[in-house]
C-alpha positions in Angstrom: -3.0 -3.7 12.4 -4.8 -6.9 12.3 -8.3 -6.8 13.7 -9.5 -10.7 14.7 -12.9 -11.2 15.5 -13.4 -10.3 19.3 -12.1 -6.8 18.0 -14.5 -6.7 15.1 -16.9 -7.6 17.5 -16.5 -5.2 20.2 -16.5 -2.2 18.3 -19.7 -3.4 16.1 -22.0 -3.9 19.3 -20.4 -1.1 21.4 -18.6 -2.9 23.9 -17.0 -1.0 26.9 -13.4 -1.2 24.5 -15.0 0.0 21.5 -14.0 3.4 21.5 -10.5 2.6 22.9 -10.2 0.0 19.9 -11.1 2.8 17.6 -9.1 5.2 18.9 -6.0 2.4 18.2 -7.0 1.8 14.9 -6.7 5.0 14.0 -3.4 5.5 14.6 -2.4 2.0 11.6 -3.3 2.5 8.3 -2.9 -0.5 7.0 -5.9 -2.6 8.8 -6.4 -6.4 8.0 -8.5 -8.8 9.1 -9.5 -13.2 7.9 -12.3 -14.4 6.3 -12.5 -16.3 9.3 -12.5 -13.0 11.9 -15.6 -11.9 9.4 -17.3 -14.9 10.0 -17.0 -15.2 13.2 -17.6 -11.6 14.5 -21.0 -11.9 11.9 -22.6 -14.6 13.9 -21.5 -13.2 17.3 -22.9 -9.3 16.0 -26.2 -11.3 15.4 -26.5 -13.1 18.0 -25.5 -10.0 20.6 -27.8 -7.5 18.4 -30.5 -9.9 17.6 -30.1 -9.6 13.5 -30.1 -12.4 11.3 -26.9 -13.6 9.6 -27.5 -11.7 6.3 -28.1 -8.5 8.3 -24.9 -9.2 10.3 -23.0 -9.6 7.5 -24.1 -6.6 5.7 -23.5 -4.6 8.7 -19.7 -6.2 9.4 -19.1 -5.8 5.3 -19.8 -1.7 5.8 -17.9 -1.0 8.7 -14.9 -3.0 7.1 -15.2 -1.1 4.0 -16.0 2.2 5.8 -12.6 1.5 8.1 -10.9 0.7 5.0 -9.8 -3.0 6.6 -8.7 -5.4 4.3 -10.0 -9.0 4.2 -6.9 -11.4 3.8 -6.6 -15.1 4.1 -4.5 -16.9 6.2 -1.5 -19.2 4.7 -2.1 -22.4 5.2 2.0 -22.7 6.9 1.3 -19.7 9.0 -0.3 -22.1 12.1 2.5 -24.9 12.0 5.6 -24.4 13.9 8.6 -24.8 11.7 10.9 -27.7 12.7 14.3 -26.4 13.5 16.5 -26.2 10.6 14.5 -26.1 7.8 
């Protein structure tokens, strides 16, 4: 299951999907996310919960570890459409 960042986010700050989101990721057990989903669910988690960056990203780093999600980065092809034929 790949987790982007509104994900991340809703289930850090307890939004009314959290527990459904949960419940979903339960059922995968392979769970990936970006670098770029951490970074942006840190600065949303600290703006919503009033922490600074540093605690944000402490806080998304254990939940990602605790869910066993793995951080992966995007290939660089993998947001270009591929010109018929090739």
């Amino acid at each position: 299951m790949v987790l982007d960042a509104s994900a991340l986010t809703a289930m850090l700050t307890d939004e009314s999907d959290a527990r459904e989101l949960i419940a979903r990721l339960a059922k995968y057990p392979r769970r990936v996310t970006s670098p770029l989903s951490v970074w942006e669910s840190t600065i949303a988690v600290a703006r919503i919960l009033g922490l600074s960056v540093g605690e944000a990203r402490e806080a998304v780093e254990r939940f990602l570890a605790l869910l066993e999600v793995d951080i992966r980065p995007v290939p660089p092809r993998s947001g270009r459409p591929r010109a018929r034929g090739l």
